[in-house]
N, C-alpha and C positions, 0 to 999 in steps of 0.2 A: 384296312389299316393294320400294321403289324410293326410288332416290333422286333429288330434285328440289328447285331452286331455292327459295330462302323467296319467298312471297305477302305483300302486303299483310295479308291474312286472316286468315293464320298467327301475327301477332304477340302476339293476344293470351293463344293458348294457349302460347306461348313463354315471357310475359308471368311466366303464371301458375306452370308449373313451375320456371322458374329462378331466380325470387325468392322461391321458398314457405322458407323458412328448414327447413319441416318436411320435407322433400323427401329422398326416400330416396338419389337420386342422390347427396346430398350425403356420405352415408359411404362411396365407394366412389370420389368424382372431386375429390382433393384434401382430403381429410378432417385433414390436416394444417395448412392453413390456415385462420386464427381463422375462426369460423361469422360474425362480424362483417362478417367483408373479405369472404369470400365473395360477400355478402346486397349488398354496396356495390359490388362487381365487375359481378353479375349487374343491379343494378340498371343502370347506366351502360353496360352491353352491353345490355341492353333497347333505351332511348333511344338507342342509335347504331344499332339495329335498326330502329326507327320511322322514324329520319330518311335513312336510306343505302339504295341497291338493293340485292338481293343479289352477294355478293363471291361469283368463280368459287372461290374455294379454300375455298367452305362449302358445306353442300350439308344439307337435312332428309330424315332417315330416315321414310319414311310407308310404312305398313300401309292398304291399302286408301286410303282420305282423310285416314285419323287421323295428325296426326305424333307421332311416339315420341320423334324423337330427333333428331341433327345429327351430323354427320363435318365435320373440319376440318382444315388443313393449312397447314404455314408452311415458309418456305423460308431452311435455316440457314446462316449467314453463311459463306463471301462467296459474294453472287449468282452463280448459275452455275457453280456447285461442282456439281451433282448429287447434293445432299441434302435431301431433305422431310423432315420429323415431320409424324407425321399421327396425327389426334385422334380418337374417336368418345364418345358420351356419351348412353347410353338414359336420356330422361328416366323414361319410364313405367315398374315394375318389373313389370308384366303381361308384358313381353314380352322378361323377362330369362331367359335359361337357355333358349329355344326354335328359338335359331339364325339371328334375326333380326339379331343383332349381329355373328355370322360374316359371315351375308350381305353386309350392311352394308359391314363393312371389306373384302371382297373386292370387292365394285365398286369403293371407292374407292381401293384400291392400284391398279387396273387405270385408273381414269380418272386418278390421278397419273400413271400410267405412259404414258399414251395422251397426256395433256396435258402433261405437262412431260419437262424433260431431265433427268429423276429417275433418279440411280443404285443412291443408295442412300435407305432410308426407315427410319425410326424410329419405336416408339411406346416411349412411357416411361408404368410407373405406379408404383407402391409393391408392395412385396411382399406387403401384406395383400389387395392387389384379386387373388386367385389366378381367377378368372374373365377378367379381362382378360390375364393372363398368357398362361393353356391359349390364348385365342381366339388371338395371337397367334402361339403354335406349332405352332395347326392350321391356320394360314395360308401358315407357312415361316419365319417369323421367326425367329432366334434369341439368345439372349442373347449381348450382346456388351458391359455392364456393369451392375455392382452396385457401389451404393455404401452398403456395411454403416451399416444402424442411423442413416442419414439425416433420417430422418421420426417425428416421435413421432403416434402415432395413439390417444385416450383414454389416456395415461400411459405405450403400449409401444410402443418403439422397433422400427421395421420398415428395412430395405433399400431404396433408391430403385433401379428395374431397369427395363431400355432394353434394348431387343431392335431389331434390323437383319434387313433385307430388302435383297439386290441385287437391281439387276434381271434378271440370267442364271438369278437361281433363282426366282423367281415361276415356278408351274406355272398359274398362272389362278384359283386358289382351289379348284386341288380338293385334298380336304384327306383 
């Protein structure tokens, strides 16, 4: 598993998973907003994928040649603060629950860490992604807010939760 640049190449299988409306990633990465916006989101991130080189704060998760998936990261306001949020999102569910996603996010805390003046780092999901939670605490993360009953998910209200990472406590990813 590695992470690396998006390719020309790459776009189409990109293409493919993030506008499939049937797409299992989708009840797990934002299930809370309308399948609609979604499908319109993904679309218009395609097309800026076609047309732009790869951004350094994005990076594709590949197994062997195949990509699975993407890590991403943005830098919260005001510039040079010393805070990332940072993203991850297995398109494919073959290679959920196998430790590729651990992987995944631990190179990419380490390459925030190595490339930026990252102090502190963030990932936010909802309370029902209990899989992105665990990954997140077996990294060092720890929760540092909930925000009760935020997100409605099929008709039931879940918690919006953000977990923190400094950088004094990164142990490297061993977990």
């Amino acid at each position: 598993m590695t992470l690396r640049d998006r390719r020309p190449e790459d776009v189409p299988a990109l293409a493919r998973w993030l506008t499939d409306p049937a797409a299992e990633w989708r009840a797990w990465d934002a299930p809370y907003t309308p399948a609609a916006q979604t499908t319109e989101t993904m679309r218009a991130y395609v097309k800026y994928l076609r047309q732009t080189s790869p951004d350094p704060d994005e990076r594709l998760v590949v197994v062997g040649e195949q990509v699975v998936g993407m890590v991403n990261r943005s830098e919260e306001e005001p510039a040079g603060g010393g805070w990332w949020d940072l993203g991850i999102l297995l398109l494919d569910p073959a290679y959920w629950g196998g430790g590729v996603g651990t992987r995944a996010l631990a190179l990419w805390v380490q390459d925030t860490l190595d490339w930026t003046d990252a102090h502190t780092l963030t990932v936010t999901t909802w309370g029902g992604n209990e899989r992105m939670i665990r990954l997140a605490r077996r990294l060092g993360f720890t929760e540092c807010m909930r925000v009760r009953e935020a997100r409605v998910v099929a008709g039931v209200r879940h918690d919006s939760v953000r977990l923190d990472l400094l950088r004094r406590e990164w142990a490297g990813g061993r977990a």
